[in-house]
N, C-alpha and C positions, 0 to 999 in steps of 0.2 A: 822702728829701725828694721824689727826684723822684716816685716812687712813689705818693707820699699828695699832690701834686700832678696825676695822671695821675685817679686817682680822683676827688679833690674837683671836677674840671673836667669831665669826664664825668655824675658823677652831680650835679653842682651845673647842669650846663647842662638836665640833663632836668628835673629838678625845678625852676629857674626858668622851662622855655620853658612845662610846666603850668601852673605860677603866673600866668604873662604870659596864656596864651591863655583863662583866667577872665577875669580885669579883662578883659582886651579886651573877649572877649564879654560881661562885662557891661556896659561905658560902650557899647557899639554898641547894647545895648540897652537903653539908658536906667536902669540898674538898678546905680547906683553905690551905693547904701544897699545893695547885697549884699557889696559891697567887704567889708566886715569879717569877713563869714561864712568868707571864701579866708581872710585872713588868722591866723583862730582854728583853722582846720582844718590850715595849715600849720605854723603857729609851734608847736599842741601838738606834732605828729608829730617835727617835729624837737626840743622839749623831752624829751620821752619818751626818744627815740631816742640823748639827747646821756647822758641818767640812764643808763637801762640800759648805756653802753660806758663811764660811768666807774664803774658798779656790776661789771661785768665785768672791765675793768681789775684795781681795786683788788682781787680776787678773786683773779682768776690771778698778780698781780704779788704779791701780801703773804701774802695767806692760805697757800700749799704754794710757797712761791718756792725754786727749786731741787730740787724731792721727783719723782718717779714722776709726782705726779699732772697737777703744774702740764705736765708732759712730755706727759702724755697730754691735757691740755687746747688745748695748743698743736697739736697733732696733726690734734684736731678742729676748730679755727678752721682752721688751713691747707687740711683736706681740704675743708669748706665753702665756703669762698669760692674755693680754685679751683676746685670745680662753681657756686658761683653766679656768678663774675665770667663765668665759658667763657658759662655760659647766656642772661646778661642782657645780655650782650654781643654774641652771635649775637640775642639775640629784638631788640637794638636795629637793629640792620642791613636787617634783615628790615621791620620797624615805624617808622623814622625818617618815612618823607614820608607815610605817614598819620594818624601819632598826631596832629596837631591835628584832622584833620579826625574822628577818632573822640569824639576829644577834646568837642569841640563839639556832635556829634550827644548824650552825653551828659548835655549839662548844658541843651540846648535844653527838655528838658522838665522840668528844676529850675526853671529861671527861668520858665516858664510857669506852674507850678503854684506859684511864690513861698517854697519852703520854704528856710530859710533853714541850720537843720538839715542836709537835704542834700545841700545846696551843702558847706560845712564839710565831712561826710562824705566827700564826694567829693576833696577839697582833705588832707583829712587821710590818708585809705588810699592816693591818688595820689604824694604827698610823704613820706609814713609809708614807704612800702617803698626809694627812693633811701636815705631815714635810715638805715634800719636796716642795708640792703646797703653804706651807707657806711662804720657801724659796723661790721662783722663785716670786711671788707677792711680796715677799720685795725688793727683787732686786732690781724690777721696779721701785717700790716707794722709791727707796735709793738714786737714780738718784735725786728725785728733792725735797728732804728733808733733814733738817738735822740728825747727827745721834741720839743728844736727843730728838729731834722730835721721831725718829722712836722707842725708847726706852721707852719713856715714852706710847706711844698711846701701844706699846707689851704689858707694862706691867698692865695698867689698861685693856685693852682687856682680857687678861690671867683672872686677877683675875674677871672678871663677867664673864668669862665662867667656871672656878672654883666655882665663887659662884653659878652660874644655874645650875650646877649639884650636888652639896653639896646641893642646895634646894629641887632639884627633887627627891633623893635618899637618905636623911638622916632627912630632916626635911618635908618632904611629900607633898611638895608644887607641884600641879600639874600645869604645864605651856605648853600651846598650839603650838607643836614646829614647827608645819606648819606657824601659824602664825609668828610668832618669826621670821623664818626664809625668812619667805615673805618679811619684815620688812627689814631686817640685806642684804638682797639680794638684796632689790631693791636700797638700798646705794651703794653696792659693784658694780651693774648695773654700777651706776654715775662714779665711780670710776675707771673702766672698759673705760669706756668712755675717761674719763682723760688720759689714759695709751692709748689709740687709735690715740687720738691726738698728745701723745706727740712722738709716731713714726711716723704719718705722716708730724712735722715740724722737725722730724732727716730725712727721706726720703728729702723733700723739699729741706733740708740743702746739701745731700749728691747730688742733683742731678737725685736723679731715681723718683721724682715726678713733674709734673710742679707746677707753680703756686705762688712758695716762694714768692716773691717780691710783692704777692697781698694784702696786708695786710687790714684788714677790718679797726684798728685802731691801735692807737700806746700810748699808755696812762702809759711809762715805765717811769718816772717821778713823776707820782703822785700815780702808784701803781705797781713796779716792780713787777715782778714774781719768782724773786731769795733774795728777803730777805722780811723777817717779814709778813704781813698777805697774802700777794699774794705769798709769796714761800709756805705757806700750803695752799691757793686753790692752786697753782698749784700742789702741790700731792695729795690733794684729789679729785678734779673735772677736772686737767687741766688746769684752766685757766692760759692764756698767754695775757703779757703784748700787746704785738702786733701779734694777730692771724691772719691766713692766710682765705683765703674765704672757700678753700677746707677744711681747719682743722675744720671750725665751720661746715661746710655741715654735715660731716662724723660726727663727735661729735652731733649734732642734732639729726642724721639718726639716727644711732648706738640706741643714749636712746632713741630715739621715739619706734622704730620698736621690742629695746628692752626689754623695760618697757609694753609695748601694751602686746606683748608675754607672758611676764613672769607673771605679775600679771592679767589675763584674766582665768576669773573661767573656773576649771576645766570640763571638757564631761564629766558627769553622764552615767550611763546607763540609756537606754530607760524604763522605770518603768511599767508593767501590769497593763490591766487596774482595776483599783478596784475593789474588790468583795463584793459578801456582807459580811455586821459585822456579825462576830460569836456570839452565844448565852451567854452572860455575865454568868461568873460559881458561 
């Protein structure tokens, strides 16, 4: 739950603060009859994007559930999304206090030159990739959660990323979205982590890692990892009733080397040396 809550609030906020900063700029410039264009460009991308993860679902869940394959399918959602969570996660950090203003420089010459096409396009490839990167992260975490776990953590996710942007652009509330984001990232970091591990105990399982059989402990008794509080650490951090030596290694490495990274203040520029004070006017 927490999990697909950490997600939908992350990729719902970006994908809404998109959304909001069209409409703005378009009612600032007078150009509310484009209002429909944002919305036909996001409502597909997120319709597409909602098909394809219950065409993928039902695939991996029904189609080889239990077989070789569905193991090896699981394998590649986990290795994906934790390279694309690490990634769009670092590119957010880096990109938070400019994207509006990029934002805006692109669309200044859509609404100059009136195409309404696009606008939509821009609204759709913008909002289309959150979608999809939403999808591919829940997959992951679909595997080792239930599905009112994952519904419930969407939907309170959704609505505080709805609400932070209804704050930021309608009630004037200025919120710091570097930090925010530092915050919401270094969770998803753990998270990422979790999703690492649990393709290297599908590897171990299948044979193309050594190691399986080395298990550090075994405490599946007193705290499984497929039902009640240990089925949700295990979708949000990973944890495994009985971990292997290599799975805690990589799990360790991964948030050390990745947490070090991520939240380690950003290079300044070199700054001149100071001059003198000018004369008080």
């Amino acid at each position: 739950m927490v999990g697909s809550l950490l997600i939908f609030a992350r990729e719902g906020i970006e994908g809404t603060l998109i959304c909001s900063i069209l409409l703005t700029y378009l009612a600032s410039a007078g150009r509310r009859d484009l209002f429909r264009f944002v919305f036909l460009g996001a409502g597909t991308a997120v319709v597409l994007a909602v098909a394809a993860g219950i065409v993928l679902w039902i695939v991996s869940r029904d189609a080889f559930i239990n077989s070789t394959a569905q193991a090896w399918f699981e394998t590649v959602v986990f290795a994906v999304a934790v390279a694309v969570l690490t990634y769009m996660t670092f590119w957010m950090r880096r990109h938070s206090r400019n994207m509006g203003r990029e934002l805006r420089v692109r669309i200044s010459g859509v609404v100059s030159g009136g195409s309404g096409f696009a606008l939509a396009l821009i609204a759709f490839v913008t909002v289309g990739r959150e979608a999809i990167e939403t999808v591919i992260f829940l997959l992951a975490i679909a595997y080792q959660s239930s599905p009112l776990q994952l519904v419930i953590g969407a939907v309170i996710g959704l609505a505080v990323a709805l609400s932070v942007t209804f704050a930021m652009y309608r009630v004037g509330l200025r919120i710091n979205l570097g930090r925010f984001f530092a915050i919401v990232g270094s969770l998803l970091m753990v998270v990422a982590a979790g999703l690492l591990a649990d393709a290297v105990q599908n590897l171990q399982g299948l044979g193309v890692l050594p190691g399986g059989s080395m298990t550090l402990w075994n405490v599946s008794r007193t705290l499984p990892d497929d039902t009640g509080i240990g089925d949700v650490l295990h979708g949000l951090v990973g944890y495994s009733a009985a971990p292997t030596l290599l799975q805690a290694i990589l799990w360790a490495g991964f948030l050390g080397v990745g947490l070090t990274l991520f939240l380690r203040p950003a290079r300044g520029r070199i700054s001149a040396p100071p001059s003198a004070p000018a004369a008080a006017v």
